[in-house]
C-alpha positions as CSV (number, residue, x, y, z in Angstrom):
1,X,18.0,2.3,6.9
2,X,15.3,1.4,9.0
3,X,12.5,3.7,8.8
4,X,10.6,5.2,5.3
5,X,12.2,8.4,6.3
6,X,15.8,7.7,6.2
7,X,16.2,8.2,2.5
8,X,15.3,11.9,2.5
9,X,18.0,12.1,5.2
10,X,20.5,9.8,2.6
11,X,19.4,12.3,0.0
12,X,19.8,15.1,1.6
13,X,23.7,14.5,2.8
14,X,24.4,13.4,-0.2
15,X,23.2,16.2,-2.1
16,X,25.0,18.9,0.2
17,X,28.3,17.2,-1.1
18,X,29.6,19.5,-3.8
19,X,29.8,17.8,-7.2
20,X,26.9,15.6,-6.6
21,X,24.0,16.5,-9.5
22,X,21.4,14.0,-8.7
23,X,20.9,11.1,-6.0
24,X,18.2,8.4,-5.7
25,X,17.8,6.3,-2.3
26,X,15.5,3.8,-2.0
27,X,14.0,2.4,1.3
28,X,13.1,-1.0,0.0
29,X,16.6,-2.2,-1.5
30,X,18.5,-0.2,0.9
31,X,20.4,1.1,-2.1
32,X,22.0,5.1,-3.1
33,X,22.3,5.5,-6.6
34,X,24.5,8.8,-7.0
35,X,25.8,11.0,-10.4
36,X,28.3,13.3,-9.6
37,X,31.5,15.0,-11.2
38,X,34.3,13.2,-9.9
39,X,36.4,16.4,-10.4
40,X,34.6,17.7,-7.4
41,X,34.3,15.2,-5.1
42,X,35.2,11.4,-4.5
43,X,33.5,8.0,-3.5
44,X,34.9,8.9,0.2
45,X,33.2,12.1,0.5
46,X,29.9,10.6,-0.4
47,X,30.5,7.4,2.2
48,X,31.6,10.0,4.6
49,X,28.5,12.3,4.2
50,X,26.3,9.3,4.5
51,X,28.2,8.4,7.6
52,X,27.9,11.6,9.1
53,X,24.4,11.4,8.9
54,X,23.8,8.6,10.9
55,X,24.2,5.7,7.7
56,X,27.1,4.3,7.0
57,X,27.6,3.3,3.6
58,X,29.7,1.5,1.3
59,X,30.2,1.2,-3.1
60,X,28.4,-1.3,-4.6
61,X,29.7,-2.1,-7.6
């Protein structure tokens, strides 16, 4: 992420992924902190979405 901007667009493609009940991106650590039910969707799908949009991503764990 390079801009103050490019969390909303984290958030939002991370929040159009079914499943996914609450995500938090922050500019300054460059970090996605995401709660979801993992009976409706998977790590992938949210590395994916992020992707799509532009950000690829990976799990921190």
């Amino acid at each position: 992420m390079n801009c103050v901007t490019c969390p909303f667009t984290v958030k939002n493609a991370l929040k159009n992924v079914e499943g996914v009940s609450k995500a938090e991106v922050t500019f300054e650590t460059k970090l996605a902190v995401v709660t979801f039910d993992d009976e409706k969707t998977t790590v992938k799908a949210l590395t994916e979405a992020t992707t799509n949009a532009g950000y690829p991503s990976t799990l921190k764990e």
